[in-house]
MDAnalysis code that builds the backbone (N, CA, C; Angstrom):
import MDAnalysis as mda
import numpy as np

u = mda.Universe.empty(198, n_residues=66, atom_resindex=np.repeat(np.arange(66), 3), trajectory=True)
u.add_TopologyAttr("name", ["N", "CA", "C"] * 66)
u.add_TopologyAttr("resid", np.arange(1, 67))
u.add_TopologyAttr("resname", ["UNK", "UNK", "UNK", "UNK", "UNK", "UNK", "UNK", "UNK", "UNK", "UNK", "UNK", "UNK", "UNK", "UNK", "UNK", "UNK", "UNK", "UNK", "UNK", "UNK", "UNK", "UNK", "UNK", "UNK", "UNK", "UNK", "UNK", "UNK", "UNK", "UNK", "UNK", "UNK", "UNK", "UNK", "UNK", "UNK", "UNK", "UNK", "UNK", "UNK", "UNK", "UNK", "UNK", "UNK", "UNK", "UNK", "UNK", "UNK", "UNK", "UNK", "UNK", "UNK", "UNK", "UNK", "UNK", "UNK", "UNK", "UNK", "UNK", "UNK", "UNK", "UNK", "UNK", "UNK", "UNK", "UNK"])
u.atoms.positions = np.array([
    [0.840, -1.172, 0.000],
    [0.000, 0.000, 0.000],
    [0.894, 1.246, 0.000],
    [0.913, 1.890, -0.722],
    [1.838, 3.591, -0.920],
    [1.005, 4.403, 0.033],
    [1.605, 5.255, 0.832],
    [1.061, 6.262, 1.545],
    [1.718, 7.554, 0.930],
    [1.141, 8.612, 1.207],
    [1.458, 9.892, 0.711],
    [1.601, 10.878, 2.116],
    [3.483, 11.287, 1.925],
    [3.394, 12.507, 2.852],
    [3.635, 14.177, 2.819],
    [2.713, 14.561, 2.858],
    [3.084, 15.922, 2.321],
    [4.070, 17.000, 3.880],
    [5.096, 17.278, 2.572],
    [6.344, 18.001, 3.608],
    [5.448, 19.520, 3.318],
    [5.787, 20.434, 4.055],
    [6.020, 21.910, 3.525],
    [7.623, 22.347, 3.148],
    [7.513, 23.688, 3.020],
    [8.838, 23.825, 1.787],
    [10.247, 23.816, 2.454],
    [9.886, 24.588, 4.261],
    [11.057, 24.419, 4.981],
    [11.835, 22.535, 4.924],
    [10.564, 21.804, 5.410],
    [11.111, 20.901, 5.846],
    [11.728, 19.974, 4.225],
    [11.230, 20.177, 3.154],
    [11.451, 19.969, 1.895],
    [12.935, 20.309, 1.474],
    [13.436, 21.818, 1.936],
    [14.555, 22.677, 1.261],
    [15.567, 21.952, 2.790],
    [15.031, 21.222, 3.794],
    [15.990, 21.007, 4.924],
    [16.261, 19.250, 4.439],
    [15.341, 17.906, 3.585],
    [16.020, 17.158, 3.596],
    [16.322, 17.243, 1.972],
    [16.206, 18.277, 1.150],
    [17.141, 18.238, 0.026],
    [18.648, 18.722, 0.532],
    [18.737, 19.794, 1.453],
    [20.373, 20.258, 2.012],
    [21.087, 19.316, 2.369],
    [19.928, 18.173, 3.347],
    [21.123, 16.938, 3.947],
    [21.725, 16.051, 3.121],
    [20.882, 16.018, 1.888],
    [21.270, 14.856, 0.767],
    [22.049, 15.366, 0.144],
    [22.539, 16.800, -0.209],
    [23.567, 17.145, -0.920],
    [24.444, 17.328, 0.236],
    [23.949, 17.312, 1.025],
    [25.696, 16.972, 2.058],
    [25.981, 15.901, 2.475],
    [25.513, 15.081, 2.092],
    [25.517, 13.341, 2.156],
    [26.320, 12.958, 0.625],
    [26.093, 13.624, -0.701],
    [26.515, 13.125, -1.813],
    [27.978, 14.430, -1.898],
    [28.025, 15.336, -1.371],
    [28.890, 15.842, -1.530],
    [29.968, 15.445, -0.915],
    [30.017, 15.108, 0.526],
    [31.064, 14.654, 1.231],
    [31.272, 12.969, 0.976],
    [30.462, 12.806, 0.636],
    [30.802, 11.159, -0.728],
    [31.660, 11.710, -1.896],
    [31.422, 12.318, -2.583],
    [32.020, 12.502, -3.517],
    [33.339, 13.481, -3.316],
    [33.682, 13.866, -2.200],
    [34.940, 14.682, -1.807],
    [35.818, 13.613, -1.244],
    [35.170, 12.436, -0.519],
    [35.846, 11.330, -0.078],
    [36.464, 10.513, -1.414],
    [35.688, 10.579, -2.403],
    [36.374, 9.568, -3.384],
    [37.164, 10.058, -4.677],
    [37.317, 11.651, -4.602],
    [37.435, 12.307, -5.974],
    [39.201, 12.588, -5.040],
    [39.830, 13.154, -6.406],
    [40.948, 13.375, -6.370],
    [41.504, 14.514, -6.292],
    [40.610, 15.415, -6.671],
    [41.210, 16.969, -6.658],
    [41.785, 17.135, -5.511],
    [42.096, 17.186, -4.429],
    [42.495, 18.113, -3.170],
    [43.765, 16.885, -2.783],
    [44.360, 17.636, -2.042],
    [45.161, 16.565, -1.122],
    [44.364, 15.215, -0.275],
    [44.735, 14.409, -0.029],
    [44.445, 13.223, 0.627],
    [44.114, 13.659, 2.013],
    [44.509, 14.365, 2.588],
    [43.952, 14.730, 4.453],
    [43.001, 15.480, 4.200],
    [43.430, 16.843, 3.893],
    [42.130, 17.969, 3.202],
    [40.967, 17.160, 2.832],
    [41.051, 16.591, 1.775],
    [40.166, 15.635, 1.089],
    [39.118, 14.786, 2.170],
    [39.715, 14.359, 3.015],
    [39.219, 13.360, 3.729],
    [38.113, 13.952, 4.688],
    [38.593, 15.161, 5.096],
    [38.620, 15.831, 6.451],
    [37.330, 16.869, 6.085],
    [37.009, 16.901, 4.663],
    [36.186, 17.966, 4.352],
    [35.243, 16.756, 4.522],
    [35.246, 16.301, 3.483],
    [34.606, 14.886, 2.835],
    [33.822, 14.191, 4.381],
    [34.301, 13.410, 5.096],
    [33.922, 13.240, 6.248],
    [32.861, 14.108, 7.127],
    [33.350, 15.528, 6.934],
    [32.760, 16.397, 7.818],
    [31.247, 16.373, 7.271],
    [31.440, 16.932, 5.426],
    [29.933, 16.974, 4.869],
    [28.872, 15.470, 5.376],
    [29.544, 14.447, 5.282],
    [29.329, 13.112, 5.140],
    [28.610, 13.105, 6.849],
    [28.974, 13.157, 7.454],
    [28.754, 13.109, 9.215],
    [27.589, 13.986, 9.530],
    [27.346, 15.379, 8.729],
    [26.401, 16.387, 9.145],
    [25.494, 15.761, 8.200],
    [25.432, 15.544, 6.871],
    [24.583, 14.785, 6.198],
    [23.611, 13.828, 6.972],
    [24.455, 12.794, 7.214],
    [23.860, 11.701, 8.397],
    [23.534, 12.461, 9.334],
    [24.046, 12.587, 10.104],
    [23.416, 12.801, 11.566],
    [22.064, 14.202, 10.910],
    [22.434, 14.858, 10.230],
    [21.346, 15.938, 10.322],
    [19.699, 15.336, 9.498],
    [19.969, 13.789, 8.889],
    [18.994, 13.107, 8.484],
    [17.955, 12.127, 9.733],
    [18.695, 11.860, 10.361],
    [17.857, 11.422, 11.586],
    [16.565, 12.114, 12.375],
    [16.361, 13.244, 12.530],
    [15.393, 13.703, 13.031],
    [14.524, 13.729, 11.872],
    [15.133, 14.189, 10.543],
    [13.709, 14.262, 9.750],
    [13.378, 12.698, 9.492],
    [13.648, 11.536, 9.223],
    [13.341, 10.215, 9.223],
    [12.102, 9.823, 10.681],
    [12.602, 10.880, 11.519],
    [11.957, 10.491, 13.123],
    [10.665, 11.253, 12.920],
    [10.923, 12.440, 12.702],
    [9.604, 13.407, 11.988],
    [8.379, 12.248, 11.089],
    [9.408, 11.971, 10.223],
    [8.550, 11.477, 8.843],
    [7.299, 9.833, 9.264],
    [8.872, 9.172, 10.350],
    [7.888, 8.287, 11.105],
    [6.561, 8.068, 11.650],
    [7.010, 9.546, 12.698],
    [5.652, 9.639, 13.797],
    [4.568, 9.918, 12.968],
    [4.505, 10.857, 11.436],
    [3.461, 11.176, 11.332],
    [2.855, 10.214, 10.156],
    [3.597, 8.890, 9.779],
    [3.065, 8.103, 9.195],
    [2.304, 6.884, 10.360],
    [2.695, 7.155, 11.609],
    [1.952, 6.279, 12.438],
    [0.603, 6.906, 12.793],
])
């Protein structure tokens, strides 16, 4: 059965930001341009706020499908 959840635009423009900081610090982790520490250290950082800043909206998205 598909359910339908409607976001408004804040919470919309807040889990499109986390996903480009989830694919960005992916893609800073695996690309070559920068030095290898730099690289890592950015990469990681986007990658970590990505995640962790996806958890509450997943927790959000939960409660109001229950």
């Amino acid at each position: 059965m598909k359910k339908t959840i409607s976001l408004k635009m804040p919470e919309l423009g807040f889990l499109a930001s986390t996903r480009v900081a989830l694919g960005a610090g992916l893609g800073l982790i695996l690309a070559d341009k920068f030095s290898s520490g730099r690289r890592r250290g950015v990469g990681w950082a986007l990658l970590g706020v990505g995640a962790i800043s996806t958890i509450p909206l997943v927790v959000n998205l939960v409660r109001r499908i229950s």
